[in-house]
C-alpha atoms as a printed R data frame, in Angstrom:
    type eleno elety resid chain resno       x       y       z
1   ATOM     1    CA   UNK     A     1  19.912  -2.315 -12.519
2   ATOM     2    CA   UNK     A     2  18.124   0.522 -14.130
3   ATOM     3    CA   UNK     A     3  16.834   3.665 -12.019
4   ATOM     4    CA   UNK     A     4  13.436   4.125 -12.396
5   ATOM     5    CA   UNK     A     5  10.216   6.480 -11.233
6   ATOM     6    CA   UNK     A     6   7.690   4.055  -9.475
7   ATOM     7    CA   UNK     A     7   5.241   4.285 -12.362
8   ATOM     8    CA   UNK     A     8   7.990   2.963 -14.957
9   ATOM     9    CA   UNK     A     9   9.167   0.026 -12.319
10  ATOM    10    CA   UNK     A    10   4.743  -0.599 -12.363
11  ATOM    11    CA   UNK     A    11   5.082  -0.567 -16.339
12  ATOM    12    CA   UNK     A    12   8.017  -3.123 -15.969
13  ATOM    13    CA   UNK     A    13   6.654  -6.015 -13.616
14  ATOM    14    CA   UNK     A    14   3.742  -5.734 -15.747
15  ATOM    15    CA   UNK     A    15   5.545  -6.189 -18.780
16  ATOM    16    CA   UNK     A    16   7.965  -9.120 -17.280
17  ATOM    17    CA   UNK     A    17   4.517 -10.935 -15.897
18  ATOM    18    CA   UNK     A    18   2.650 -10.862 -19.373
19  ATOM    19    CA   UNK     A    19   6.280 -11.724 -20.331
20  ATOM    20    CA   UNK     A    20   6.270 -14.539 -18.479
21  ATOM    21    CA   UNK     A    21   3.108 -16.001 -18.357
22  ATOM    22    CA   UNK     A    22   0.615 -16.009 -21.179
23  ATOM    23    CA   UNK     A    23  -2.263 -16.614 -18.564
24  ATOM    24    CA   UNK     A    24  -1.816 -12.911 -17.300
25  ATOM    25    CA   UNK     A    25  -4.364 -10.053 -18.497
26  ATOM    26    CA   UNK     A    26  -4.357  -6.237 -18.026
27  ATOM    27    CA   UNK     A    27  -7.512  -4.649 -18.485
28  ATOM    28    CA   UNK     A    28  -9.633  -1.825 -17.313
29  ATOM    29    CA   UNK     A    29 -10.666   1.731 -17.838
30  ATOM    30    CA   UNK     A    30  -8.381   2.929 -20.672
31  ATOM    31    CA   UNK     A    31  -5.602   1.014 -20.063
32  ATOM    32    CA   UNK     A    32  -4.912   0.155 -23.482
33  ATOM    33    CA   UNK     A    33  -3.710   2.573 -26.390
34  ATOM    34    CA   UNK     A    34  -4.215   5.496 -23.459
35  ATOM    35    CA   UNK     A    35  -1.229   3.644 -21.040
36  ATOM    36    CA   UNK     A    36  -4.151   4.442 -18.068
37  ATOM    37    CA   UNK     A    37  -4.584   7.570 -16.337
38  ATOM    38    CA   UNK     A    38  -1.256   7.828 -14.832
39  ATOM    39    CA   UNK     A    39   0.367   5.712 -18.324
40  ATOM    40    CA   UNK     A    40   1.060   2.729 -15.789
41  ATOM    41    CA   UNK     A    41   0.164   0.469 -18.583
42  ATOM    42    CA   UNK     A    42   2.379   2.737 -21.441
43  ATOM    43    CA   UNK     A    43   2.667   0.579 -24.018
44  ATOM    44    CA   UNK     A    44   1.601  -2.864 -22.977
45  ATOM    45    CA   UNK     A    45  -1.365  -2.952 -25.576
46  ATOM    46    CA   UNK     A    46   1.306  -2.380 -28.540
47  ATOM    47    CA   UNK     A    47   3.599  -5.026 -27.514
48  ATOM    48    CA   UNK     A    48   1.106  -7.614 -26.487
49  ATOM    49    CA   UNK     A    49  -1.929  -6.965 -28.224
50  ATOM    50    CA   UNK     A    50  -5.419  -6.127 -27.316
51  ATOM    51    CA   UNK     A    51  -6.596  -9.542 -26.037
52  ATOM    52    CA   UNK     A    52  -3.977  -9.166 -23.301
53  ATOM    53    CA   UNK     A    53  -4.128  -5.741 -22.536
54  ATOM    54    CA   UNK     A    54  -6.907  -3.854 -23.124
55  ATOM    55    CA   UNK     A    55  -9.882  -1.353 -22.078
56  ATOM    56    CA   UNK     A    56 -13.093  -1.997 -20.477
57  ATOM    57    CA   UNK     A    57 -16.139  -0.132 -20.199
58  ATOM    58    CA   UNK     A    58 -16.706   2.707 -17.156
59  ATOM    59    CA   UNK     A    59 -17.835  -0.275 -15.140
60  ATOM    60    CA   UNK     A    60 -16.118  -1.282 -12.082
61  ATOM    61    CA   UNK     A    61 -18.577  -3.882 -10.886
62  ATOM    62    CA   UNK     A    62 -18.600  -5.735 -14.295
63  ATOM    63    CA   UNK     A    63 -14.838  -5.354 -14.277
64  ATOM    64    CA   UNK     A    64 -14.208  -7.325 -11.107
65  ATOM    65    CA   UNK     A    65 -17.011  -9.810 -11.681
66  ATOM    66    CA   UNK     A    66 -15.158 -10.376 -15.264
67  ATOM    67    CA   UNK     A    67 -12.022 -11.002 -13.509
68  ATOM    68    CA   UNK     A    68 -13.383 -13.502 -11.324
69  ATOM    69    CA   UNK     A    69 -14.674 -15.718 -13.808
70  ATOM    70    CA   UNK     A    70 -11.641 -15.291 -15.864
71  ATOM    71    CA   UNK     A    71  -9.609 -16.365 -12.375
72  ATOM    72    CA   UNK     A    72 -12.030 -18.934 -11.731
73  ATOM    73    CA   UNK     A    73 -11.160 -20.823 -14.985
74  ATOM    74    CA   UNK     A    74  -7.569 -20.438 -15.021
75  ATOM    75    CA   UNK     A    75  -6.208 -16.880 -16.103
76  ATOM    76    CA   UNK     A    76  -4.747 -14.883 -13.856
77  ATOM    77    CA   UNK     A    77  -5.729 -11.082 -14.474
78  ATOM    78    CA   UNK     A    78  -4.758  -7.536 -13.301
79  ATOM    79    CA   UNK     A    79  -7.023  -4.982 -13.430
80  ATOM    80    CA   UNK     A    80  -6.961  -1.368 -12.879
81  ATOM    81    CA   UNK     A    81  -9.590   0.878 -10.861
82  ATOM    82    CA   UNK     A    82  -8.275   4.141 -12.476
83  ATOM    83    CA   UNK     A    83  -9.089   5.967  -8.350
84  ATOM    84    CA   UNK     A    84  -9.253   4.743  -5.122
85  ATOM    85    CA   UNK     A    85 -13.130   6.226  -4.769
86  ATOM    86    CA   UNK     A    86 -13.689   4.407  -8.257
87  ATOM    87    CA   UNK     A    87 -13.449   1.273  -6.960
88  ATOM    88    CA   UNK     A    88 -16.607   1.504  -4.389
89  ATOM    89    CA   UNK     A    89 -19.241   0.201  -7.374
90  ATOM    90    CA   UNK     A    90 -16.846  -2.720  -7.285
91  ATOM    91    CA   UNK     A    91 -16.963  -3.288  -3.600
92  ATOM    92    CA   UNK     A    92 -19.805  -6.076  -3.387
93  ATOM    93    CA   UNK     A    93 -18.020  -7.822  -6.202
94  ATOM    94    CA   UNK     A    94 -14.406  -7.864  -4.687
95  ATOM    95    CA   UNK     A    95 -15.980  -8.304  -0.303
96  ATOM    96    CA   UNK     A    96 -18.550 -10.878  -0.944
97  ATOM    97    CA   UNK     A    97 -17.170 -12.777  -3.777
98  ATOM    98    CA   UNK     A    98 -13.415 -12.584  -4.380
99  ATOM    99    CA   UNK     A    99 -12.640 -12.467  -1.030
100 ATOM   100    CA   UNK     A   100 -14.752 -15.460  -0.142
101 ATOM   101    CA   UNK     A   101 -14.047 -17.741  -3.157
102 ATOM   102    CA   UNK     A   102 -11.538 -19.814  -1.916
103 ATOM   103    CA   UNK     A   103 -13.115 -20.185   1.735
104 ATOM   104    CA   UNK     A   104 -16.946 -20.817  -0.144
105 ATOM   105    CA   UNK     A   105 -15.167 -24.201  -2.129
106 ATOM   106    CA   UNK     A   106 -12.967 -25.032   0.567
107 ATOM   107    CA   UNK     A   107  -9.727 -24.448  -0.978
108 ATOM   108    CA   UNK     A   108 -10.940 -25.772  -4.356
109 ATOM   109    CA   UNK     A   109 -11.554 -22.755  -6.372
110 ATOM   110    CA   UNK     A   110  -8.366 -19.951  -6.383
111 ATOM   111    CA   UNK     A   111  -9.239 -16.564  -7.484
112 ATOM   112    CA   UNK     A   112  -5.594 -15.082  -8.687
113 ATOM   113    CA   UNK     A   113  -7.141 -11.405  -9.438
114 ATOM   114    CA   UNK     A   114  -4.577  -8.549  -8.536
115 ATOM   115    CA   UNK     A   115  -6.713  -5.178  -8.362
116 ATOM   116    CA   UNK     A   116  -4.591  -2.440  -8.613
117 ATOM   117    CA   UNK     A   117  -5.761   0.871  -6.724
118 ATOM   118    CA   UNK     A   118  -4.295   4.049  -7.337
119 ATOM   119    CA   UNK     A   119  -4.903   5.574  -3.920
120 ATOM   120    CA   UNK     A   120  -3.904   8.864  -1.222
121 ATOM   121    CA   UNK     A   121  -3.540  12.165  -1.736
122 ATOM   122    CA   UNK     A   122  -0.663  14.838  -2.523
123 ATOM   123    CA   UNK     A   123  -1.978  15.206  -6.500
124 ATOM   124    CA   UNK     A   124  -4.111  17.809  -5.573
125 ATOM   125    CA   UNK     A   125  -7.033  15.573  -7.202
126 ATOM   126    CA   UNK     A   126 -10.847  16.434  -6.410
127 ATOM   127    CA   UNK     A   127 -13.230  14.403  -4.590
128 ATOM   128    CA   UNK     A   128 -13.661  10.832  -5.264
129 ATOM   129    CA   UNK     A   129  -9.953  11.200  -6.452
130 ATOM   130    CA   UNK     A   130  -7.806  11.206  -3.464
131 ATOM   131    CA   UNK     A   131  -9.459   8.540  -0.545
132 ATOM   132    CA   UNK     A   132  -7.261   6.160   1.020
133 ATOM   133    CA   UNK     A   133  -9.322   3.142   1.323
134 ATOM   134    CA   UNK     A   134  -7.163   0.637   3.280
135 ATOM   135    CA   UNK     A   135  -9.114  -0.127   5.830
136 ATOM   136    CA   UNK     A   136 -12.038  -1.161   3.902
137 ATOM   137    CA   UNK     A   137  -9.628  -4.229   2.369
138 ATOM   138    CA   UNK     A   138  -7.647  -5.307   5.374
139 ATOM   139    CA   UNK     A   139 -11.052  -5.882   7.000
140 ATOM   140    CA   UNK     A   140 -11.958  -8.270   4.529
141 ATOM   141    CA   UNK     A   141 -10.753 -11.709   5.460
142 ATOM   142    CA   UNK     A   142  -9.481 -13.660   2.061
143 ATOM   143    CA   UNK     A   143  -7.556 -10.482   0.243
144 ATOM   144    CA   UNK     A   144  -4.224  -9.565   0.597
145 ATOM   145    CA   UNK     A   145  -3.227  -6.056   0.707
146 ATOM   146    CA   UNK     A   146   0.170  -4.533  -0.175
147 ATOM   147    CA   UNK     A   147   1.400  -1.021  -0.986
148 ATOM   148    CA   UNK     A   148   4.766  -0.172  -2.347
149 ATOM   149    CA   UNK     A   149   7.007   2.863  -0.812
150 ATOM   150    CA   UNK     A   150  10.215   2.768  -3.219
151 ATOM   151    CA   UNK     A   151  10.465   1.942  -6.814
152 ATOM   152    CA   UNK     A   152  11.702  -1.321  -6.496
153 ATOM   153    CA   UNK     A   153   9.151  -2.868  -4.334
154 ATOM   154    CA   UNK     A   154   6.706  -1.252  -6.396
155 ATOM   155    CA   UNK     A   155   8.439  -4.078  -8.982
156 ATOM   156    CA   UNK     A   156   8.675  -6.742  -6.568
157 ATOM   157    CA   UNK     A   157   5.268  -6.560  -4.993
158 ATOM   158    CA   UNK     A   158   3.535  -6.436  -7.923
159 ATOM   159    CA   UNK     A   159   5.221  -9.532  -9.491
160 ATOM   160    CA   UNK     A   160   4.805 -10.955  -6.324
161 ATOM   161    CA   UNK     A   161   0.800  -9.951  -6.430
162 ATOM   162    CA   UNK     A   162   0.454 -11.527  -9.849
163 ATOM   163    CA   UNK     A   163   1.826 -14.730  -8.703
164 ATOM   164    CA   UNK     A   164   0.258 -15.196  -5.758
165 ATOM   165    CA   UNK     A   165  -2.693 -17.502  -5.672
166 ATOM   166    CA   UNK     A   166  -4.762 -15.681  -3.757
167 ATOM   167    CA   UNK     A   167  -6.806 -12.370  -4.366
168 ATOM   168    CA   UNK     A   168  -4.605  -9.146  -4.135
169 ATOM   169    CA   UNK     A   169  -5.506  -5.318  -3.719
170 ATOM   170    CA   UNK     A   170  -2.383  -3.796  -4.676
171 ATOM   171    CA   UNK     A   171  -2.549   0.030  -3.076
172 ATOM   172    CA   UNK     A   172  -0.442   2.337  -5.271
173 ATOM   173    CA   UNK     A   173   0.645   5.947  -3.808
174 ATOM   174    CA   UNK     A   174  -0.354   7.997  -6.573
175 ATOM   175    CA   UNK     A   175   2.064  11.030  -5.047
176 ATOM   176    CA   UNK     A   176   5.158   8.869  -5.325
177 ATOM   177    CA   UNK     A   177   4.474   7.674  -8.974
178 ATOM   178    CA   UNK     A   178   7.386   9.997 -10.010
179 ATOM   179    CA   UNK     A   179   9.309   9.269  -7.484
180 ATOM   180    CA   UNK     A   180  13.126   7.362  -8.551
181 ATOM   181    CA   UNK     A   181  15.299   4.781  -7.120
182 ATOM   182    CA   UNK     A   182  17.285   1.831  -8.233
183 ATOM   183    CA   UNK     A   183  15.719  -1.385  -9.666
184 ATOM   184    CA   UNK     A   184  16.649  -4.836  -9.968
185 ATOM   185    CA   UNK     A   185  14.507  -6.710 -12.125
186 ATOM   186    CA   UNK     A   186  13.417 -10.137 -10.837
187 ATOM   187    CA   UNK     A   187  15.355 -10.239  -8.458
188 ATOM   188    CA   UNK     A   188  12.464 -10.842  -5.265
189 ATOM   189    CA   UNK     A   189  14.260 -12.021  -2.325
190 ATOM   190    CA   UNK     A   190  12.148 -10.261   0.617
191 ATOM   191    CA   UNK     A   191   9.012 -12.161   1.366
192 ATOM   192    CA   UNK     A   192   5.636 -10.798  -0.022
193 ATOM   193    CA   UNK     A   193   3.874 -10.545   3.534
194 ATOM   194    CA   UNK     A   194   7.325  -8.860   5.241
195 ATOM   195    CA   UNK     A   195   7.788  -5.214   6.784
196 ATOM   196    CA   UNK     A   196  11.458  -3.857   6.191
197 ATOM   197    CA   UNK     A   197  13.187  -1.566   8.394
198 ATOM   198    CA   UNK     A   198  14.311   1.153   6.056
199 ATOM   199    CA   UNK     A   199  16.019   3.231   8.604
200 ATOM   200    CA   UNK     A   200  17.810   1.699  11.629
201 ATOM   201    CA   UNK     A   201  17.503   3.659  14.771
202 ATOM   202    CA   UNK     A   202  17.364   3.716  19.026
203 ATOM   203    CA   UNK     A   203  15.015   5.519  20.624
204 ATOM   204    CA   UNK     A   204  11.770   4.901  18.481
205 ATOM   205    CA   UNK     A   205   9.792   3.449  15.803
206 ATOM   206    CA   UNK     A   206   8.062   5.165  13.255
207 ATOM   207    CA   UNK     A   207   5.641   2.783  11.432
208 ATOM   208    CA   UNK     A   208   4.589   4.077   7.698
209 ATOM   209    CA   UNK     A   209   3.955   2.842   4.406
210 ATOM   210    CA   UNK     A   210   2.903   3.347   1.229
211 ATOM   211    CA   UNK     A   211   2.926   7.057   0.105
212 ATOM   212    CA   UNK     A   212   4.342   7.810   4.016
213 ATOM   213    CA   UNK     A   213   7.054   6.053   3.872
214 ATOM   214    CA   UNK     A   214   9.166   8.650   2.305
215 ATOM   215    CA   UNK     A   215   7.583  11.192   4.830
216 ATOM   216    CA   UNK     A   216   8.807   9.204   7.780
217 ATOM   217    CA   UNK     A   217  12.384   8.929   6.360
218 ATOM   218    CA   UNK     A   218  12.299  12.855   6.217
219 ATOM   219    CA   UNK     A   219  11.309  12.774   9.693
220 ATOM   220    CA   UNK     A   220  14.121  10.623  10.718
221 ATOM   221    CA   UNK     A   221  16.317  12.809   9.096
222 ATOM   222    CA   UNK     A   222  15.276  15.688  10.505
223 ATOM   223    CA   UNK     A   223  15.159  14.378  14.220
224 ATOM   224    CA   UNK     A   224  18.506  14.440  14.367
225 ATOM   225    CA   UNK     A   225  18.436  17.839  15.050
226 ATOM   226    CA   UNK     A   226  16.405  16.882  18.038
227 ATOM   227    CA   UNK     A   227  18.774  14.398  19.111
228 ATOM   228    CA   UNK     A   228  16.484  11.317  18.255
229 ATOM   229    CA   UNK     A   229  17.597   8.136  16.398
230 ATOM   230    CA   UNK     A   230  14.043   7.105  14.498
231 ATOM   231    CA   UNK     A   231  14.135   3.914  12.986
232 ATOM   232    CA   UNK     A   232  11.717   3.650  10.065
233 ATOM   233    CA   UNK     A   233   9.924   0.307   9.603
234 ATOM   234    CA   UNK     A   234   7.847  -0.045   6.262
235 ATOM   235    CA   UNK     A   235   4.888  -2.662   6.286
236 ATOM   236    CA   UNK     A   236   4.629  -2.972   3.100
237 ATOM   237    CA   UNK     A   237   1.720  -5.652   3.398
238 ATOM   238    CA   UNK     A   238  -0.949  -4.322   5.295
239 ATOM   239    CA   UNK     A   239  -2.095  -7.735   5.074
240 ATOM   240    CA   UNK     A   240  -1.186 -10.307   6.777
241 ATOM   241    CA   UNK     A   241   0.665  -8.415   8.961
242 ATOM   242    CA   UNK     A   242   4.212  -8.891   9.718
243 ATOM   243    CA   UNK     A   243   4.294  -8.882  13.617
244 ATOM   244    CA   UNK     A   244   7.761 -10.477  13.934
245 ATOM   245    CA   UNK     A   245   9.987  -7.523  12.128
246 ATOM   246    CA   UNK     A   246   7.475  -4.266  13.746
247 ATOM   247    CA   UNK     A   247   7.021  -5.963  17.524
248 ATOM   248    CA   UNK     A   248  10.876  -6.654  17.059
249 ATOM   249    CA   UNK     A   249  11.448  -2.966  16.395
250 ATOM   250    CA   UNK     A   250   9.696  -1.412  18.929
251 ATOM   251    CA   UNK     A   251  10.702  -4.075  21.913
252 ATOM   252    CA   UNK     A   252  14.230  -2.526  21.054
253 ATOM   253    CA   UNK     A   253  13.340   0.958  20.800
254 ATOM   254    CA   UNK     A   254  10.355   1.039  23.201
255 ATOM   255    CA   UNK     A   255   8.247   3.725  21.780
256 ATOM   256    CA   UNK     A   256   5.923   3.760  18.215
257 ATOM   257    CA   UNK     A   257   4.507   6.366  16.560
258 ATOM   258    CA   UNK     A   258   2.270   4.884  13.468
259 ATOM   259    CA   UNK     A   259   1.617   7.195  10.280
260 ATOM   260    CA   UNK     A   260  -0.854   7.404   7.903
261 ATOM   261    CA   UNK     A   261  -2.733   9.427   5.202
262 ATOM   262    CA   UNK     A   262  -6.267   8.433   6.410
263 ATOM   263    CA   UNK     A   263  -8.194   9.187   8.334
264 ATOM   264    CA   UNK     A   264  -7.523   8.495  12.437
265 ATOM   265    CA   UNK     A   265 -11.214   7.151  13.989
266 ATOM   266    CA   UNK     A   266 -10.956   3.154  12.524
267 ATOM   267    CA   UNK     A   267  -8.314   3.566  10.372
268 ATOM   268    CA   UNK     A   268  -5.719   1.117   9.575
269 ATOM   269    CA   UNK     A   269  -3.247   2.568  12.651
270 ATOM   270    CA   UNK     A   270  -5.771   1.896  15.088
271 ATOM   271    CA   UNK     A   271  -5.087  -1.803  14.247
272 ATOM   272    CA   UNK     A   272  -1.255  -1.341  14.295
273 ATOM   273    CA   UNK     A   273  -1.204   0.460  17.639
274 ATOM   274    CA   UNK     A   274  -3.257  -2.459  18.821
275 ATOM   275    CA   UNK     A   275  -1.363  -5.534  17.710
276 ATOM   276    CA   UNK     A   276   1.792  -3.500  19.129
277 ATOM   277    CA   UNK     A   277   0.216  -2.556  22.465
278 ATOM   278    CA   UNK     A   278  -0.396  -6.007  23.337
279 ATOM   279    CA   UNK     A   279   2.802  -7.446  22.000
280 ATOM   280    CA   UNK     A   280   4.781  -4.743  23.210
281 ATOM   281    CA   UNK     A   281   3.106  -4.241  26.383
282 ATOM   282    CA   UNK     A   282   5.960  -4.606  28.789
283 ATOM   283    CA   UNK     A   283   9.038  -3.136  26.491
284 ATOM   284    CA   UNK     A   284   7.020   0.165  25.948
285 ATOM   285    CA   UNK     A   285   8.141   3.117  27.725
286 ATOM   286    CA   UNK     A   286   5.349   5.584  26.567
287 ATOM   287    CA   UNK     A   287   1.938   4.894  24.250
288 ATOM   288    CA   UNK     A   288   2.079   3.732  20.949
289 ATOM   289    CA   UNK     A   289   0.301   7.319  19.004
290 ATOM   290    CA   UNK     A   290  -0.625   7.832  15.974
291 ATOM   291    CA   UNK     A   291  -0.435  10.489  13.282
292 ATOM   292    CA   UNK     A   292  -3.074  10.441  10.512
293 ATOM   293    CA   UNK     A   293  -5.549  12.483   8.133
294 ATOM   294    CA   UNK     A   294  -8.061  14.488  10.392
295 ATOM   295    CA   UNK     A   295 -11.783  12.996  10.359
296 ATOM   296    CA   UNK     A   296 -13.256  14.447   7.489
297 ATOM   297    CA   UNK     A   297 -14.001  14.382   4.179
298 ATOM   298    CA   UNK     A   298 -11.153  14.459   1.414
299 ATOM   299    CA   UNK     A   299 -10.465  18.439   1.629
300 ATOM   300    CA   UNK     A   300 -10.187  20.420  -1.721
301 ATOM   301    CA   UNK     A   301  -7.011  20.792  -3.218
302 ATOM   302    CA   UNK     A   302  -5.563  23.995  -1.575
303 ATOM   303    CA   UNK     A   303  -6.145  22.488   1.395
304 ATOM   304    CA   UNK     A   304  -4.844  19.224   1.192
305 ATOM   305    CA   UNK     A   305  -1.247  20.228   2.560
306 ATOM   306    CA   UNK     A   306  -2.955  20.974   6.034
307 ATOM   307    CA   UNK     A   307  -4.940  17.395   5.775
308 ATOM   308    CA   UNK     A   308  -1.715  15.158   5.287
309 ATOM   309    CA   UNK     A   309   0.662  13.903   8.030
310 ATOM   310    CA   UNK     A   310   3.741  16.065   7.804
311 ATOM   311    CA   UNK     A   311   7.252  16.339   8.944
312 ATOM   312    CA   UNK     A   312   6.251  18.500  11.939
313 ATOM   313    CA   UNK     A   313   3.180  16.837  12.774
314 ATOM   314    CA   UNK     A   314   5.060  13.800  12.537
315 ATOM   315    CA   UNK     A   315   8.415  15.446  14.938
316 ATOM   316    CA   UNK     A   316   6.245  16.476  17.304
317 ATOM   317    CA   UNK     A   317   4.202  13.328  17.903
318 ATOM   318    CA   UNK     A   318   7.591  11.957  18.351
319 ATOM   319    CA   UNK     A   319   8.143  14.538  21.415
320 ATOM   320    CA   UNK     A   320   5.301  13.730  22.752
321 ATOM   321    CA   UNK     A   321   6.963  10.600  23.887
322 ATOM   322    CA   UNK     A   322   9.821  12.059  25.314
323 ATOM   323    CA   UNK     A   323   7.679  14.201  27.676
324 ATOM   324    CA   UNK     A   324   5.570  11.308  28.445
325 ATOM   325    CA   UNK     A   325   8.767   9.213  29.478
326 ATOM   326    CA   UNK     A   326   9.829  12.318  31.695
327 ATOM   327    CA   UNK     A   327   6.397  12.301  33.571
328 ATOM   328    CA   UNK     A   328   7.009   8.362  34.117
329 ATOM   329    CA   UNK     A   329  10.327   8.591  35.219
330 ATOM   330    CA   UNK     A   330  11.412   6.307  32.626
């Protein structure tokens, strides 16, 4: 057990997977002798060499459409989009061709390509720097989507990811790449495509994940004071979605509030609060809500505070649902 920022448990399952399997690339915009933007891939080019590990040129399309082919004839590669808004040239490559491989050859052809996407805000990064581009993936039938919240499932899912046989857009919070915590190496004994509940509680559910996930522990910490007992459920994969462990929460708790840093009109809550409401229906004793970015544009730095779901947004959101329950009766 070693403790770890989130970045450094990254650098280790990547290191462990090339490790383990000489079929695994890393590649992308200097991800070699650099380490990457962020130094995710620190010293993976040294120790491996630069025909496992090494940089591409500035072009995301022709860096997906490499990694399907490579996938496509038996290598299994990870590649980095060095921002979230840096992947979009990509987008054709990874919605009507990754995603659709396996489907297209009826089950003949697997495409094992992990994209890893920096994504959210809280850097104070400029535009084209900060988007959180969820919903864009988990509309795609064929990928897999998964974002890490602690250090050690930043480990897990990502070994996880590079195993998997099918296509994976692995969202990393960029805010909570310095973040620490404990990790166990190898050691993956919750499924890939499971939520956890990181907070046990009574009287609601706050849904999160990814860079929010330490947010809504704050929350629940600071409800107390309030005199609410917030349990804190982290997806984890966004998808498939793990109905069983969030529908099981909020039957027992009876009211959801769903977080995230996008933005609210289609984002990935709407599709939470959804799936809940019409699992849910009859345990609920207020609306599910939701507490998101606002509907605009990625704001400039100084203003980026204002733009991202917050303790007191969050606290009261969660009041909300008291008063509602008094109007009902309930």
């Amino acid at each position: 057990m070693s403790t770890l920022s989130m970045s450094g448990a990254l650098n280790m399952a990547l290191a462990d997977a090339l490790e383990a399997d000489e079929r695994v690339l890393v590649f992308g915009e200097d991800v070699g002798p650099l380490g990457g933007v962020f130094r995710i891939t620190d010293g993976l080019a040294a120790r491996f060499g630069d025909r496992r590990v090494f940089d591409t040129p500035l072009a995301e399309s022709g860096i997906v459409g490499t990694a399907i082919g490579m996938a496509m004839n038996g290598m299994r590669p990870v590649v980095e989009m060095q921002f979230d808004a840096f992947a979009y040239p990509a987008f054709e490559q990874i919605t009507s061709h990754l995603a659709k491989m396996r489907n297209r050859t009826r089950g003949k052809v697997e495409v094992p390509v992990v994209i890893r996407i920096p994504y959210g805000g809280g850097i104070g990064g400029v535009e084209h720097h900060c988007d959180s581009s969820e919903a864009y993936y988990t509309h795609t039938s064929g990928l897999r989507v998964v974002t890490p919240g602690t250090p050690q499932d930043g480990y897990d899912l990502l070994r996880d990811a590079i195993d998997s046989p099918d296509p994976v857009i692995f969202l990393e919070p960029k805010r909570r790449y310095w973040s620490k915590g404990e990790v166990v190496a190898d050691q993956r004994r919750t499924g890939f495509d499971r939520a956890l509940i990181r907070r046990p509680g009574e009287d609601v559910t706050l849904i999160a994940y990814g860079p929010m996930v330490a947010t809504a522990l704050e929350t629940a910490e600071a409800a107390k004071e309030e005199g609410w007992d917030v349990e804190v459920v982290d997806l984890r994969s966004l998808s498939p979605f793990d109905d069983e462990t969030v529908c099981g929460s909020v039957r027992r708790t009876g009211r959801a509030v769903v977080v995230h840093e996008a933005a609210g009109f289609g984002g990935y809550g709407a599709e939470v609060v959804a799936r809940v409401t019409e699992r849910c229906f009859h345990h609920l004793h207020a609306p599910v809500l939701r507490v998101t970015g606002f509907d605009i544009p990625y704001p400039p730095p100084k203003l980026e505070e204002h733009f991202l779901p917050g303790v007191d947004r969050i606290l009261d959101t969660i009041g909300r649902l008291q008063w509602d329950d008094e109007v009902r009766g309930a």
